[in-house]
PASEBA-1860 file (N, C-alpha, C; in nm, 3 decimals):
! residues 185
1> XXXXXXXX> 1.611/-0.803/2.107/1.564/-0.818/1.971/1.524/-0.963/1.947 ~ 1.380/-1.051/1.903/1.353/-1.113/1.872/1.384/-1.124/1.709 ~ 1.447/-1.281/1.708/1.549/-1.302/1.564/1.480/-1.450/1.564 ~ 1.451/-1.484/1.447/1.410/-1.644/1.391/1.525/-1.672/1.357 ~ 1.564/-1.771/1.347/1.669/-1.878/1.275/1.643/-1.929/1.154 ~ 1.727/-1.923/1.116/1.750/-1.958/0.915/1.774/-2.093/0.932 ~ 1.882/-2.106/0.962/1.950/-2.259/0.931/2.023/-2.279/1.049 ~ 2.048/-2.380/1.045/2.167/-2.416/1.206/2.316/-2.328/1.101
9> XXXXXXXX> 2.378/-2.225/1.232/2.522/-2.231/1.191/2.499/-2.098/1.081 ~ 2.378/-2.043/1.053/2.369/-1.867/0.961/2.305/-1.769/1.058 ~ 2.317/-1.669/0.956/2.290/-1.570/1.041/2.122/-1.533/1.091 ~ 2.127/-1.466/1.116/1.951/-1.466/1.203/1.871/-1.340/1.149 ~ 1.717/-1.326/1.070/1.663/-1.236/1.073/1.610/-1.164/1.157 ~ 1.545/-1.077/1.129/1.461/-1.012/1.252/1.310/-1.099/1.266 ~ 1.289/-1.092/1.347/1.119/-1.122/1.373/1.037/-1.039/1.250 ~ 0.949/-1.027/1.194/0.885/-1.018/1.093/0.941/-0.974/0.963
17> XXXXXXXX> 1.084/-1.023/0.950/1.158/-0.952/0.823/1.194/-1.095/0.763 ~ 1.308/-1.040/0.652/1.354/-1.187/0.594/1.445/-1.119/0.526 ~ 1.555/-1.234/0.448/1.712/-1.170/0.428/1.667/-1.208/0.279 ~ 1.738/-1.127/0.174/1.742/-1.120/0.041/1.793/-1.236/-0.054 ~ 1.921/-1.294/0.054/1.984/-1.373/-0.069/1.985/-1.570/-0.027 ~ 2.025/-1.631/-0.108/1.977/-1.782/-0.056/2.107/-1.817/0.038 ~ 2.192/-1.791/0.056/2.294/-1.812/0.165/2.318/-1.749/0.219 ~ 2.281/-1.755/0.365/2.303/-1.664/0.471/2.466/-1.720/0.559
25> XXXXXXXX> 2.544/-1.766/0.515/2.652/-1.792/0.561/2.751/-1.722/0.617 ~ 2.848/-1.751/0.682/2.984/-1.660/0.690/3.003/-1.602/0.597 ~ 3.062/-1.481/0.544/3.109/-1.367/0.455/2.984/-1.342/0.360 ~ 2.882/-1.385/0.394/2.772/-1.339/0.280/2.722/-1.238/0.309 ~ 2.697/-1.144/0.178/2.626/-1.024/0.192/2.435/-1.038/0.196 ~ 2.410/-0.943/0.200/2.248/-0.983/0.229/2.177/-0.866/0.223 ~ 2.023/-0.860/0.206/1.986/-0.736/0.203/1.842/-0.833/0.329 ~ 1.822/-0.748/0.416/1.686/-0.745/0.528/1.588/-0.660/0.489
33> XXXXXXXX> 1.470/-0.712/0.464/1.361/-0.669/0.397/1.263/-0.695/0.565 ~ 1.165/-0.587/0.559/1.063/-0.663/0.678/0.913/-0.682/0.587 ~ 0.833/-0.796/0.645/0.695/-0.758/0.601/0.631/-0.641/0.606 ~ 0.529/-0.623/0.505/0.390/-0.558/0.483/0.395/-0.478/0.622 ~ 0.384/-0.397/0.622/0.335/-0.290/0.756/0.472/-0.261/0.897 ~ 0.553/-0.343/0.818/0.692/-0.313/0.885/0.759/-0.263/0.826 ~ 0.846/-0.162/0.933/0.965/-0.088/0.877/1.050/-0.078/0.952 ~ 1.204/-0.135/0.850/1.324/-0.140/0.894/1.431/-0.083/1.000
41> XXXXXXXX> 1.454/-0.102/1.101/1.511/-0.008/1.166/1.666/-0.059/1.178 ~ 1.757/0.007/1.098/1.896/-0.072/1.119/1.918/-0.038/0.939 ~ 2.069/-0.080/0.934/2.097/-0.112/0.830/2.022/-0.209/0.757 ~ 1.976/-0.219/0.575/1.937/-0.348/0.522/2.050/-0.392/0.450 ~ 2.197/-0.324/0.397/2.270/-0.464/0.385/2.339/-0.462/0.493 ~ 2.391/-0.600/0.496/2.460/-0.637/0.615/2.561/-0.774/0.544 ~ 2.694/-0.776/0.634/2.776/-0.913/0.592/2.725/-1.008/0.723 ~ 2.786/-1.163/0.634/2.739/-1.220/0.783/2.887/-1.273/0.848
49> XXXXXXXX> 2.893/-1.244/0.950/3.069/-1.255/1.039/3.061/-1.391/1.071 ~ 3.184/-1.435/1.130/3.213/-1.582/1.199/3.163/-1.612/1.305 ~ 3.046/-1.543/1.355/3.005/-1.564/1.529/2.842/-1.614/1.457 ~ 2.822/-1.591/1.323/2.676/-1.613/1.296/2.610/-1.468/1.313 ~ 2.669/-1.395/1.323/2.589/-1.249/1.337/2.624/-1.151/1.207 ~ 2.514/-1.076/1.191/2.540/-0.962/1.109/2.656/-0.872/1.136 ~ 2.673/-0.806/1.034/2.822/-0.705/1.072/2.747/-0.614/1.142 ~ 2.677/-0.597/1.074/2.581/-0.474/1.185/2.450/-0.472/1.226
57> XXXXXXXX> 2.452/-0.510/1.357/2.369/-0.547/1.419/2.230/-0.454/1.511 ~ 2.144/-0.528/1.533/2.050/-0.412/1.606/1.951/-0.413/1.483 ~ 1.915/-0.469/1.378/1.773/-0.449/1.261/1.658/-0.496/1.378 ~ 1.572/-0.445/1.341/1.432/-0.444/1.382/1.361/-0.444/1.291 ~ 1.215/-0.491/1.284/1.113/-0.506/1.208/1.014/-0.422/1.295 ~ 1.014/-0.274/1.290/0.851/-0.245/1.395/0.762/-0.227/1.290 ~ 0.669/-0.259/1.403/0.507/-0.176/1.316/0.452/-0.066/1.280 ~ 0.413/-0.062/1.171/0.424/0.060/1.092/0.234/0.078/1.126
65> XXXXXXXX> 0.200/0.250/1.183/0.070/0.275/1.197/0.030/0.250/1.064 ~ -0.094/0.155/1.073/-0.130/0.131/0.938/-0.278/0.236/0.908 ~ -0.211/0.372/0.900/-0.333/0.464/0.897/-0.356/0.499/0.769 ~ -0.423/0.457/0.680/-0.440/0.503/0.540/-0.490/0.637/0.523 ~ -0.569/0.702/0.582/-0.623/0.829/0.622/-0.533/0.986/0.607 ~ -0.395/0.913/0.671/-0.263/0.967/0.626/-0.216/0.964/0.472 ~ -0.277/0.846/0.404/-0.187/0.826/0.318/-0.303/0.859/0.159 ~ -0.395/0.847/0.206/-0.502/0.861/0.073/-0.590/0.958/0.152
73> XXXXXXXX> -0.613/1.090/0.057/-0.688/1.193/0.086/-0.809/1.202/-0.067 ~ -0.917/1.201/-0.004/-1.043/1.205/-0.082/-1.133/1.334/-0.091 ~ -1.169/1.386/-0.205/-1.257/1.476/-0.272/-1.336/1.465/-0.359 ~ -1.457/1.536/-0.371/-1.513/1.525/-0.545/-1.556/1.656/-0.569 ~ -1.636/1.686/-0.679/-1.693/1.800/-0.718/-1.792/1.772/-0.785 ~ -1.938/1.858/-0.809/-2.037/1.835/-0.888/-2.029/1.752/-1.015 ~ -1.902/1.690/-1.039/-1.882/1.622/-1.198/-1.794/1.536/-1.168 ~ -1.753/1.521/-1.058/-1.685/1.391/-1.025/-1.548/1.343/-0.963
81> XXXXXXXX> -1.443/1.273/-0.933/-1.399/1.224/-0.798/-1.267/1.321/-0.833 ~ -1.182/1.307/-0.699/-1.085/1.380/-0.693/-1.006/1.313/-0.580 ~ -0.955/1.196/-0.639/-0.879/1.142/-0.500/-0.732/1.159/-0.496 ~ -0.627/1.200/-0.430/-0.454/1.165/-0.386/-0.417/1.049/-0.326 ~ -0.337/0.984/-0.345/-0.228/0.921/-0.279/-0.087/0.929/-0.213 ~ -0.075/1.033/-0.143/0.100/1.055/-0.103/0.184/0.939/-0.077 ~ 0.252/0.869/-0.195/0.320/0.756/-0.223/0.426/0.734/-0.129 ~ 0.481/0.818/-0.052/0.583/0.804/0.039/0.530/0.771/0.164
89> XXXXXXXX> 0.422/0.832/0.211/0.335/0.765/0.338/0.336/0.636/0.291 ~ 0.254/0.602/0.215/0.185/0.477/0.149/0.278/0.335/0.155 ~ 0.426/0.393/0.059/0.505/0.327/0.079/0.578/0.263/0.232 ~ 0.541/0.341/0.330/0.650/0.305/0.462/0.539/0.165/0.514 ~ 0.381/0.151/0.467/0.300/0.063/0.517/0.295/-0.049/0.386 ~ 0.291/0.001/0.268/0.323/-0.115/0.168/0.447/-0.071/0.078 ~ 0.578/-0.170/0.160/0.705/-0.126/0.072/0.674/-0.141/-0.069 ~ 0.629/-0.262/-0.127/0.652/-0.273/-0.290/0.541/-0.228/-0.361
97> XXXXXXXX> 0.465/-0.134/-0.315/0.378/-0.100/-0.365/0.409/0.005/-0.538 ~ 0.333/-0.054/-0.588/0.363/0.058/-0.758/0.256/0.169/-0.772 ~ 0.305/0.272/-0.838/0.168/0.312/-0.860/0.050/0.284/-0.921 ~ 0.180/0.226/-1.103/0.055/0.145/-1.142/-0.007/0.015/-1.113 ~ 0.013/-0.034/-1.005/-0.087/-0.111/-0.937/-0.196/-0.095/-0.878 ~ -0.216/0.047/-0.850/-0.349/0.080/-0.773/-0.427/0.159/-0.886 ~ -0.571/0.097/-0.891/-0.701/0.139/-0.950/-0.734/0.190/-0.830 ~ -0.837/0.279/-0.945/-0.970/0.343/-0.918/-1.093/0.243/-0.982
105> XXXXXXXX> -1.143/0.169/-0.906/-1.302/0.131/-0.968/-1.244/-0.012/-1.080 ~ -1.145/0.054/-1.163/-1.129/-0.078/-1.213/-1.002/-0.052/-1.277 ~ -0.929/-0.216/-1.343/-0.807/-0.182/-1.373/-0.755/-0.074/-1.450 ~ -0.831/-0.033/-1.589/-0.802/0.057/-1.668/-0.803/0.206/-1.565 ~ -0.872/0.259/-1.479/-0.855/0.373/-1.432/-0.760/0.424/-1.349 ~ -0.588/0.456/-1.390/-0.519/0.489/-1.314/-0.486/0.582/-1.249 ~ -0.403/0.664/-1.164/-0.379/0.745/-1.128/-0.230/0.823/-1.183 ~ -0.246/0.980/-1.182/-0.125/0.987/-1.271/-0.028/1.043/-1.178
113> XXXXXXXX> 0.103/1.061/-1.140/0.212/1.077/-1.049/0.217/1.202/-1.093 ~ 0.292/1.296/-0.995/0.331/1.435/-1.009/0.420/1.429/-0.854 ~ 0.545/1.450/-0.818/0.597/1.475/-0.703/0.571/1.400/-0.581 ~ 0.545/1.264/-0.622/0.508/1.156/-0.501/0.399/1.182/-0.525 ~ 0.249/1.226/-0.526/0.139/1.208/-0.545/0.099/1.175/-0.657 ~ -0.012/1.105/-0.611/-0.121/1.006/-0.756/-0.213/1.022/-0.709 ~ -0.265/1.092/-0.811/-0.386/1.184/-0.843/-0.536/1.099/-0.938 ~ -0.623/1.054/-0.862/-0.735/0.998/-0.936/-0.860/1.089/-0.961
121> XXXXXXXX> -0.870/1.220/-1.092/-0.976/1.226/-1.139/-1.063/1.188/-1.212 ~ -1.163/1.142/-1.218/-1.250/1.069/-1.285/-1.419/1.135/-1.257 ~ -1.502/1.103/-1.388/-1.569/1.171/-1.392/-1.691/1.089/-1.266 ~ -1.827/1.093/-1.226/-1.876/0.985/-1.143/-1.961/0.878/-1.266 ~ -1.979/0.912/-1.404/-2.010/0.789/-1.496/-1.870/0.691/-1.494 ~ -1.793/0.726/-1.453/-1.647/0.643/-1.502/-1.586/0.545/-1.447 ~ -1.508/0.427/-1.404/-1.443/0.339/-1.360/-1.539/0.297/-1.273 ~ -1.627/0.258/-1.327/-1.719/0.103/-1.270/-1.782/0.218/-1.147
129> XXXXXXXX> -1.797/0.349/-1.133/-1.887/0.384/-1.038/-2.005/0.354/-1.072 ~ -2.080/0.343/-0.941/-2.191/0.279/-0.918/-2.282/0.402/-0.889 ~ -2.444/0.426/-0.937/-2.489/0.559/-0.914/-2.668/0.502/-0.866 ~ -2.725/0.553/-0.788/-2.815/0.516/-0.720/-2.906/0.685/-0.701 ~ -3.013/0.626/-0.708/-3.115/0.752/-0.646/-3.182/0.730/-0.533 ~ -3.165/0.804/-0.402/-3.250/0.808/-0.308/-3.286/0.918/-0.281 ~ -3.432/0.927/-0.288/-3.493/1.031/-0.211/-3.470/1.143/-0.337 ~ -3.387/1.242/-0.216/-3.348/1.388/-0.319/-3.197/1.385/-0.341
137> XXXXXXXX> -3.132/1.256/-0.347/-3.018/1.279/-0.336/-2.933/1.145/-0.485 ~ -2.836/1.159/-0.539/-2.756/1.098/-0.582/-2.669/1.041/-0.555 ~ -2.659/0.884/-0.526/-2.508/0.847/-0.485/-2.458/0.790/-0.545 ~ -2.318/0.797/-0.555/-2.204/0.760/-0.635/-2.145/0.674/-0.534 ~ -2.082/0.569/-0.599/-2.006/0.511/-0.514/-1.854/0.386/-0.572 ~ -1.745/0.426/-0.540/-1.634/0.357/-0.566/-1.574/0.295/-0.515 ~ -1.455/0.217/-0.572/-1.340/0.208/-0.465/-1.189/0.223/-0.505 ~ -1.111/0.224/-0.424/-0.974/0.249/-0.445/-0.895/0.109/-0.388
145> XXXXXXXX> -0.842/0.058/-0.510/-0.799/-0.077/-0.506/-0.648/-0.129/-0.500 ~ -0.564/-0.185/-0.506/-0.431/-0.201/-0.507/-0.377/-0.359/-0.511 ~ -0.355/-0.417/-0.626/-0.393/-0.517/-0.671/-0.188/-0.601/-0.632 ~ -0.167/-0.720/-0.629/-0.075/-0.754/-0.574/-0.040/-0.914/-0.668 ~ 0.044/-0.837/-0.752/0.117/-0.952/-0.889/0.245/-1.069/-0.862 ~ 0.226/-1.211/-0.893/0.275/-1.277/-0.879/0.416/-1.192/-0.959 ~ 0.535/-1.164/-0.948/0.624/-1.098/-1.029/0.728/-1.211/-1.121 ~ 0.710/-1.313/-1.116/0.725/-1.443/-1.251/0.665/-1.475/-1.296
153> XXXXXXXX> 0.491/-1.436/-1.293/0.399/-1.459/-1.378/0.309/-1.382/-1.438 ~ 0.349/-1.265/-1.330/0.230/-1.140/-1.367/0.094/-1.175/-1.319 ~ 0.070/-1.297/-1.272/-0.065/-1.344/-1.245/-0.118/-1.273/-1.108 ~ -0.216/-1.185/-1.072/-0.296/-1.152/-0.988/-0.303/-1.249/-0.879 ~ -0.234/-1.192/-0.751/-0.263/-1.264/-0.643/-0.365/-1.246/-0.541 ~ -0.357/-1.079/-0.556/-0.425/-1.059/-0.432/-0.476/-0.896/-0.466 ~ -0.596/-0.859/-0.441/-0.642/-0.736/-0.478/-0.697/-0.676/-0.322 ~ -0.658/-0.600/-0.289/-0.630/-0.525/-0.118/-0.738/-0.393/-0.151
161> XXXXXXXX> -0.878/-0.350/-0.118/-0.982/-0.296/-0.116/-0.888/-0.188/-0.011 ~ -0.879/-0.090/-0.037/-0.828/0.024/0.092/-0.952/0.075/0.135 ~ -0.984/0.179/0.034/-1.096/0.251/0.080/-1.225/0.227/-0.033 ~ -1.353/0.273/0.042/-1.473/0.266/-0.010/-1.520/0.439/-0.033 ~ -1.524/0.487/-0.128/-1.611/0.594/-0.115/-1.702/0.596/-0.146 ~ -1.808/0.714/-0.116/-1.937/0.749/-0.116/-1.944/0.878/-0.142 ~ -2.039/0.937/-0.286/-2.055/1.080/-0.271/-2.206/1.112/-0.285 ~ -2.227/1.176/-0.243/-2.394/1.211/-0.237/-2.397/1.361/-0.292
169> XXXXXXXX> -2.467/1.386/-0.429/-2.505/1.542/-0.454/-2.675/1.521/-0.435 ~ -2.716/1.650/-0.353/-2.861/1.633/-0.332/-2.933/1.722/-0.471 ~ -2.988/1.657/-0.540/-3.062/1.756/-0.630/-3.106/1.887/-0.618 ~ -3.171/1.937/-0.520/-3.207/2.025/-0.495/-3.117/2.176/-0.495 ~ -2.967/2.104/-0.405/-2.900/2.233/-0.373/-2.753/2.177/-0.465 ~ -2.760/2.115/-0.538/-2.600/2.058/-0.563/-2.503/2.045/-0.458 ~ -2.543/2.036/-0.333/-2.423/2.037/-0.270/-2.350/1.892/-0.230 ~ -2.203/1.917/-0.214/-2.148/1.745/-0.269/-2.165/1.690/-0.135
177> XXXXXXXX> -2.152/1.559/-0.067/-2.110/1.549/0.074/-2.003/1.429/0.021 ~ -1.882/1.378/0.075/-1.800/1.281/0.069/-1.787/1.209/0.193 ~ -1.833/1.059/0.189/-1.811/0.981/0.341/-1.682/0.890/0.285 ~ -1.585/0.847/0.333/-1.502/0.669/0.303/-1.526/0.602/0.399 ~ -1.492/0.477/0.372/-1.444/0.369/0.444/-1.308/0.296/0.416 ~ -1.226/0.306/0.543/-1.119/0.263/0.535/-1.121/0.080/0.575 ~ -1.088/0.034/0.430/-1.097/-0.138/0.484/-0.955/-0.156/0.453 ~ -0.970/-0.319/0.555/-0.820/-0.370/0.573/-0.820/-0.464/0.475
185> X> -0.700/-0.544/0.367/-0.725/-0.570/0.316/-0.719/-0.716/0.380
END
């Protein structure tokens, strides 16, 4: 197990994780958190013993498949989008993720929860879609966003683009086609 060092004389995190509380000392309790796209393997609280080690030992930080494809499923219909989020996938690749943090198109357009899924219908005039004519065809086009808050200031740090969609209805036959793009943020 690859472990960084805290301080001379505390206890040791995992390689891409980090411990909860500001003293990692003898008898301190602690909670092990891993980064963004890692997930925990081991206990996350832990005491810290007299040898400098956790009481319980063996945490890992692995890498979590960062397959969004799994985790956001996309649709529309002749009148407009139909996207899911299964929040429990979602969550194992972004632990602190909220729901209401993730837009559709723009901040006001949220998604509404039902049983771990968040559900984005919207019409294709709605949340900043974008609509274009080519040829014989109509395209719509959005995105699905997930925005990342300073949490003592509320101030916007970081806004993470997941996916890009695209819907095309061809005039002629109404029929819908749906492409995405999965971006990293």
């Amino acid at each position: 197990m690859e472990q960084l060092w805290l301080d001379i004389y505390t206890c040791w995190a995992p390689k891409q994780g980090s411990v909860s509380n500001i003293t990692t000392t003898y008898g301190s309790t602690a909670t092990i958190s891993c980064e963004t796209g890692y997930l925990l393997v081991g206990s996350a609280i832990v005491t810290c013993d007299s040898s400098g080690h956790w009481g319980s030992t063996g945490q890992t930080c692995t890498p979590v498949e960062m397959d969004l494809n799994k985790a956001i499923r996309a649709g529309c219909s002749s009148i407009g989008w139909n996207i899911s989020v299964d929040m429990s996938i979602l969550q194992q690749m972004y632990p602190f993720v909220l729901p209401n943090n993730i837009y559709f198109g723009e901040t006001s357009c949220k998604g509404s929860l039902s049983r771990n899924i968040l559900q984005y219908t919207f019409g294709f005039k709605d949340c900043l879609t974008n609509e274009k004519i080519s040829g014989e065809a109509i395209i719509y086009e959005n995105k699905l966003i997930y925005a990342t808050f300073d949490l003592l200031n509320s101030h916007l740090i970081r806004n993470h683009v997941w996916t890009s969609f695209i819907a095309r209805q061809h005039l002629l036959t109404s029929i819908m086609t749906l492409t995405r793009t999965i971006l990293r943020s």
